[in-house]
Every structure is written in structure tokens, then in C-alpha cells.
N, C-alpha and C positions, 0 to 999 in steps of 0.2 A: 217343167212346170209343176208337177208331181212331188219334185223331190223339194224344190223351192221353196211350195206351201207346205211342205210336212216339215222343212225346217224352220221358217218360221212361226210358225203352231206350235215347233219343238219350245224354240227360243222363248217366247212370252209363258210358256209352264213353267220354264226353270225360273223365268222369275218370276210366276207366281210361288212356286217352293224356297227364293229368297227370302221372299215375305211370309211366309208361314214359318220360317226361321226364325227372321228379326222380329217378328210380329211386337214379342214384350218390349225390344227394344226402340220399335217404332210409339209403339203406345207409351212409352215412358216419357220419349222428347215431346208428344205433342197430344192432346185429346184433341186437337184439330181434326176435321175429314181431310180439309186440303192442306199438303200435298200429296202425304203418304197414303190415307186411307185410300184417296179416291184414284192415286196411281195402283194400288194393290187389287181394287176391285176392276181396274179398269183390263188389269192383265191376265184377271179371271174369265171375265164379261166376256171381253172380245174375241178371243178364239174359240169359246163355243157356237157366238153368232158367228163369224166366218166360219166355220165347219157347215152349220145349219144351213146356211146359204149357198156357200158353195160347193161341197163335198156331201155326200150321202152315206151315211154308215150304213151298214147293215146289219139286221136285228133279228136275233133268232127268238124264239118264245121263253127261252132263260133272261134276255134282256128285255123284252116286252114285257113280262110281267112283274117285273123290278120296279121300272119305267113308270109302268101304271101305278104302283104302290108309291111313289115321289112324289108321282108328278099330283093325285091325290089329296096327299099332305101339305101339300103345295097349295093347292088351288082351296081347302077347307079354311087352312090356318093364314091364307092372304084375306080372305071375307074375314072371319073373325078379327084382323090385326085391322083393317079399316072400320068395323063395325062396334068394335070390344071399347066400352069405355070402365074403367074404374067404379066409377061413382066414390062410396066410402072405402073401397079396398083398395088403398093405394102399396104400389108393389115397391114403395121405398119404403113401408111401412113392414114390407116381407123382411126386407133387405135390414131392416134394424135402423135406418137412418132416420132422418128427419122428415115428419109426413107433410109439412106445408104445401111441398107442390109435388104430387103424381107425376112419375116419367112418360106419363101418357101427351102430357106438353113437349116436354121435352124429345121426343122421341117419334114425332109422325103418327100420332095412331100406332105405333111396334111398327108402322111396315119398314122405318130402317133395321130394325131385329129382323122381323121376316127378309129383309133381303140378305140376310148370310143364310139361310136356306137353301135360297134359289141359286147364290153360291155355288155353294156343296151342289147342287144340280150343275149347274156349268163345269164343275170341273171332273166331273162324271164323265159325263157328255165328250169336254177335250180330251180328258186321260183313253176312255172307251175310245176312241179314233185314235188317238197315239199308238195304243196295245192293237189295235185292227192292222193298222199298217206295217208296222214292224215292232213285234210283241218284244223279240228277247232283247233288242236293241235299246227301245224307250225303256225297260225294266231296270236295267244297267244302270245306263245314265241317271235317270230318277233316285235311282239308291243312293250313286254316289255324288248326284246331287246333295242330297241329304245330308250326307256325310263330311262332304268336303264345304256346302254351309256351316254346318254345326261345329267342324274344327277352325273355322273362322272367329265365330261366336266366339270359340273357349280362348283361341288367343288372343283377341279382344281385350275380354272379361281379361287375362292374367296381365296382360303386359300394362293394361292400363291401370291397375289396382296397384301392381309392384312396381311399376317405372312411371307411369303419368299421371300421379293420383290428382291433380288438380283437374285433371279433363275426366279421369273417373268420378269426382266426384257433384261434374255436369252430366254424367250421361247414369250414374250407379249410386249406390250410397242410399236407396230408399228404403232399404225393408231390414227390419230390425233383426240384427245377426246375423245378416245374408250377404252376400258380397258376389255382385251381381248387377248388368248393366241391362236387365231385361225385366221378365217376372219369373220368377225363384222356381215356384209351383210348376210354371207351363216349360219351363227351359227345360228341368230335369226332363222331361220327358221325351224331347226330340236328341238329347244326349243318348239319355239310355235306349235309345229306340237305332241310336246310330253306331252305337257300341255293339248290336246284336245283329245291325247290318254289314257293322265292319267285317264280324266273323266269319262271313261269308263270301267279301268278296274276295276276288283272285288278284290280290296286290302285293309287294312287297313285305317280305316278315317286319322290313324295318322301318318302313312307312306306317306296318300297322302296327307295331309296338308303340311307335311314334305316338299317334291316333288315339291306341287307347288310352298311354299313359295322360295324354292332356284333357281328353274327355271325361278320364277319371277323377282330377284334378277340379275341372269344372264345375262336375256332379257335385263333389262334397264343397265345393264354394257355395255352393247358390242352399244348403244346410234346410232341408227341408222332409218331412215325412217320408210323402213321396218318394222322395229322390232316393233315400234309402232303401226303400221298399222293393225299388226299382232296380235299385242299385242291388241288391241281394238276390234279385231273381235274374239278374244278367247275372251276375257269376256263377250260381247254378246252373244258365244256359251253356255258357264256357268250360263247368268242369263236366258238366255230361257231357257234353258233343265232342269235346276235345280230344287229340292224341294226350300222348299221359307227359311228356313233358308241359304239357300245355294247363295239364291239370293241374301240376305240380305246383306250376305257375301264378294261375289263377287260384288256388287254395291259401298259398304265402302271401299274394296280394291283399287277397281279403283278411287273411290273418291279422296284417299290419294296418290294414282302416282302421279293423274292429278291434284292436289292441288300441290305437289313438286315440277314436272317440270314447273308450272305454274309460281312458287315463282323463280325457276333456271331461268328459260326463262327471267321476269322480272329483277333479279337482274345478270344475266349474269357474268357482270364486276369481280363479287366477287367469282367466281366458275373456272377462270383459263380458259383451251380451252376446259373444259368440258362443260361450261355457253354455252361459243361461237358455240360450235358446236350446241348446243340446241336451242342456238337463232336463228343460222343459220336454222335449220331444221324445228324452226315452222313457220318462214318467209315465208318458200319453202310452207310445208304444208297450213297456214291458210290463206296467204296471193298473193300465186300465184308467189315469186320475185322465182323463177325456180334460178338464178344466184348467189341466197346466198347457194345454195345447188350444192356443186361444182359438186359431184359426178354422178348428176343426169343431169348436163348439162353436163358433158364430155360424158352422155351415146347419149342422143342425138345428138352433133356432130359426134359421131359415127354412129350411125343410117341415120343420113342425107349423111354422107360421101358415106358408102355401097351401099346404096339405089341409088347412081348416077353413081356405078359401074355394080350393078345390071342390072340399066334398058338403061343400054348402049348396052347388046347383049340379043336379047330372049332366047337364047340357055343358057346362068347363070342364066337371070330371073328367067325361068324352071326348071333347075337343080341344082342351086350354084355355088359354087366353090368348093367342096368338102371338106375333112378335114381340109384345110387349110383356109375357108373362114369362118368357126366357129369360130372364133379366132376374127372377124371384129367388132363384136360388144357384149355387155351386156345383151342386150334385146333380150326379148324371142323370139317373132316371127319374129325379123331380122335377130338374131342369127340363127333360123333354119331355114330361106330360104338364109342366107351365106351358110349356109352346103348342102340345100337339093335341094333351090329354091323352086318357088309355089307347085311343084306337093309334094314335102316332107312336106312344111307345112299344105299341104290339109290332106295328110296324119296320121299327128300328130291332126289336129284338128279332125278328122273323128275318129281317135280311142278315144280321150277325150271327145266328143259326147255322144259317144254312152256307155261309161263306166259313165259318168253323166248319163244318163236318164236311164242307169240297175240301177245306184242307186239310182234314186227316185223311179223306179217300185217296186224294191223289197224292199226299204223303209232300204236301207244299209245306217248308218252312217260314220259306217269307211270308205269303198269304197268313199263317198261324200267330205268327209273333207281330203282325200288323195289328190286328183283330186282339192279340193278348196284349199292346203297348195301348191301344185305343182304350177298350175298356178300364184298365187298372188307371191310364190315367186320368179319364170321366169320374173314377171316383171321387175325385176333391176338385176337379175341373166342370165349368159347362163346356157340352160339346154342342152346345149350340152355337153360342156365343163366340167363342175363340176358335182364331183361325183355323190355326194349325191343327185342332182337333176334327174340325170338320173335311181338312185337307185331308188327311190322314182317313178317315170313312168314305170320302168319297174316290182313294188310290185304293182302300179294299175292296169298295163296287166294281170297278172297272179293272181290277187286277183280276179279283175274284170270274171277272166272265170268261176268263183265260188259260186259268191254269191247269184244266182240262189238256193243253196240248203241250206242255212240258211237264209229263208225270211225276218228276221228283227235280228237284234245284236243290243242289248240296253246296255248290260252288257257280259263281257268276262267273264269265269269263271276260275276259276285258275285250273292248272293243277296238 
């Protein structure tokens, strides 16, 4: 009976980690709730309430006091998302769109924003029982969940681009210079997050040459800041950590990127708005013009917009706006003080603290590059809002309560 419910409690996480995959891909076919949304949340929900119900974790004073710091959050920013009206500051007004109608109609009072919070609690909640019952086991699996989602995505993404373009261009084809059947922004980042998990686990050299080579492919498909960003500090991880063939490797790999886009960048004109976009983004990057990088100046007007709603009342400064003020901006720590105000974002920094420095004590990789793939990619993302980034915070909670009992992880072992 034991093993039954822990398998099935296994089974609905992976596919909630399907969904925090496909998420952009879901959100592209449909901004409907049903079918997708409300299957996604439903395979979040429910295995935390069956655990609560049936099963008992137990909880030492390092999870109690996390717990209380949530659940907190939870309970301040649920009154304010039922209670928070607008009035003249409408947060499509933040957003740069059209102010006729407040999302505040739209959207329940925030409390359908507030419930990807409570989310991220539920899958605390399930992952903390998964890692209680059998810790190195669900780690494993989990990762290479991840992993072998995300190499799904990338073959997706290539096979339908080069060989079914007519069905790529129902599922892909929306973002200017980007070639990509998801969102551009959010994808690089479970790529590059899978590439840094690839390195670790204990699989075939030729499965993972395999792996990287399509992830890598991926990566520079979907032609985004980010990705590069991302893309740049995964190869750094690969030529430190590596044996030296592997550096050798990984140094000629990135040679030959950074020789391509070098040549695209230059010749631009001849590459369509795939050149342009790349022109655009190394302007941004090498040269500081912020305004050839549209994406990244509308995130700032948005930040500067909030920020002058913000510090109009102390009582939002402190608090937010509740579910509905998640919605205000892109950016990480504006995005969570729309939702939470200072004390939520004190909050949120205090728990990634201190899950960073368990992971230098106990000398945890994964825990590290969790926690480094999260935050860099909150910078041009809300980690409110989108899945996958709150997915991804709440496997550092519940990984983080753990890795006390496996001092170092160099290598995952297969199961």
C-alpha cells in the first residue's frame, strides 16, 4: 500500500514537471483554463491534498520555519488579492497596454494569480514527501525527468520547423526572429538548466553527446538574451568541472557558436529578422543601446511604472498588491514585491540565502545550479506568474531540506 501511494504521488509530479516543460507550449495553443490549465493545476492540487490527508510528513524546525514563512505569505497576499481593488491604477496601465479595463475584472480580484502561490506551496508540500520517502531515488528521476522533457521539446521544436513546417507554423512561428513552438524567454531556461543537469547524470557518453548536441541547437533557436547568457555560463560550468578532453570540447563548441553569431551579427542584412534580432541583442548586450533590445526596455518601463505605484502607499510598499499585482511587471524582484511587497520579498530572498549557503556547506551541486538557473532566469522572467519558475523554487525548498544527508553529489547514479 506504501509503495502504491508513493507511486502514484511519483506518477502525477512527473506530470506535473511535463507541464512546467510545455507550459509556453501550452500557453501558445490556448489562453483557455480548460483543458490544459485546469489538468495542470489539477496534478499539482491533488497530490498534496492526498498526502495531507492521508500520509503525515514529518517536520523538523528547518521545515517549520520555512512553512511558517509560506504559508504567511500566503495567507496576507490571499486578503489583499480578495480585498485590493485598483481604483485609478490600473495594472494594464503598468503593463503599457490599454487602460479601458483593469485586470482586476478580469482576473477574480488576483486570487486566480494568487493561486500559482499556493501552487508553489503544493508542490513543496508533494516534492518534501517524495525526498522524505525515498530521497536519492525521487532526485534521480526528477532530473531526468527534466531532462528527457526538455529533449522532447528540442525535437519537437527542430523536426517540425525543418520537416513539418505547415504544423509548425500552428503550433510556432509567433515571436519575431525566434523559431520556437513555446515562449522563447521561458524555454531557454529549462534547456539550459537541463544541459547543467545533463553533466551530472551517470548516462551514456553517447546519449549525452546526443542531449547536448540538440539542446544546444534548441538554445540558439528560440535567439534570445537570456539564452545566451545562459548559454555562456553553462559552458563555463562544462569547461571548469570537466576532465580536459571535455574541456577541449566544450571550448571549440563555444568557439564555433560564437564565430557564427559573430558572422550573423556582422552580416545581419543577409539573415532576414533572424540577422536583426541578433544585431539587436548584441547592441543591447556589448554595447549598452538597452533600446535596440525592445523586450528588455518595455521590462523597465514596467518596473519604473509599478515602482511609482508602489511607493505611493506604505501599506503596498509592505505588502503588494496581491495576486493581481504579479501581473505588473517581468522582473524578478518587482514582480515579487507587486505580489508580496518588501516583507514577501525579504522573504523570498531569506529562503534563497540560506538554500545557497546549505549549498556551498554541504558542497551540493545541484541544490547550487538550481538556485543559480532560478534566479538569472527571474531576471527578464516573473517567477510568480510562470510555471516553471515557481516549479523550479519550490524543488529548491524541498530538495534544499535534504541535502544535509548526501554530503556531496558529483554524479547521479542510475536507477
Amino acid at each position: 500500500m506504501k509503495l502504491n501511494f508513493f507511486t502514484l504521488i511519483f506518477f502525477m509530479y512527473l506530470i506535473s514537471i511535463f507541464f512546467a516543460i510545455f507550459d509556453g507550449v501550452r500557453g501558445g495553443l490556448t489562453q483557455s483554463y480548460f483543458p490544459f490549465s485546469f489538468l495542470r493545476d489539477f496534478f499539482i492540487i491533488l497530490p498534496a491534498i492526498l498526502i495531507f490527508l492521508l500520509k503525515k510528513i514529518k517536520l523538523n524546525r528547518e521545515m517549520i520555519f520555512f512553512y511558517i514563512i509560506l504559508i504567511f505569505i500566503a495567507l496576507y497576499t490571499f486578503i489583499i488579492s480578495i480585498l485590493f481593488y485598483p481604483d485609478h491604477m490600473y495594472i494594464q496601465d503598468m503593463r503599457g497596454a490599454n487602460t479601458a479595463k483593469p485586470l482586476f475584472y478580469s482576473y477574480g480580484e488576483g486570487i486566480g494569480r494568487w493561486m500559482k502561490f499556493f501552487s508553489m506551496l503544493c508542490l513543496v508540500y508533494t516534492a518534501n514527501y517524495l525526498f522524505q520517502e525515498k530521497k536519492d531515488f525521487s532526485l534521480n528521476i526528477i532530473l531526468k525527468a527534466i531532462v528527457v522533457f526538455s529533449l522532447i521539446y528540442s525535437l519537437l521544436t527542430i523536426v517540425l520547423f525543418f520537416f513539418i513546417p505547415n504544423l509548425y507554423e500552428i503550433l510556432g512561428n509567433k515571436w519575431y526572429g525566434r523559431i520556437s513552438i513555446g515562449y522563447p524567454t521561458l524555454d531557454v531556461c529549462f534547456l539550459n538548466l537541463s544541459l547543467i543537469i545533463l553533466r551530472y547524470l551517470d548516462i551514456s557518453k553517447v546519449y549525452k553527446a546526443f542531449c547536448f548536441i540538440i539542446l544546444v541547437i534548441a538554445i540558439l533557436f528560440q535567439n534570445t538574451t537570456t539564452g545566451f547568457a545562459l548559454l555562456f555560463l553553462t559552458f563555463l560550468i562544462y569547461f571548469y568541472s570537466s576532465k580536459y578532453i571535455f574541456k577541449i570540447l566544450s571550448l571549440l563548441v563555444f568557439s564555433f557558436i560564437f564565430g557564427v553569431l559573430s558572422y550573423i551579427y556582422i552580416n545581419y542584412n543577409d539573415f532576414d529578422i533572424v540577422g536583426e534580432l541578433i544585431y539587436r541583442k548584441g547592441n543591447a548586450i556589448f554595447f549598452g543601446n538597452i533600446s535596440d533590445d525592445p523586450s528588455y526596455f518595455i521590462r523597465m518601463e514596467q518596473v519604473n511604472y509599478m515602482l511609482k505605484f508602489l511607493k505611493s502607499d506604505p501599506f503596498y510598499f509592505l505588502f503588494g498588491f496581491g495576486g493581481i499585482g504579479s501581473e505588473a511587471t517581468e522582473v524578478n524582484i518587482y514582480s515579487i514585491m507587486g505580489f508580496s511587497g518588501l516583507i514577501g520579498l525579504l522573504g523570498y530572498l531569506i529562503i534563497s540565502l540560506y538554500f545557497l549557503l546549505k549549498s556551498f556547506i554541504y558542497r551540493n551541486s545541484i541544490l547550487f545550479f538550481l538556485i543559480l538557473a532560478y534566479w538569472i532566469a527571474s531576471m527578464s522572467l516573473n517567477p510568480i506568474y510562470l510555471y516553471f519558475l515557481y516549479f523550479i523554487y519550490s524543488l529548491i525548498i524541498a530538495y534544499g531540506f535534504y541535502v544535509e544527508k548526501s554530503f556531496k553529489m558529483d554524479k547521479l547514479n542510475n536507477v
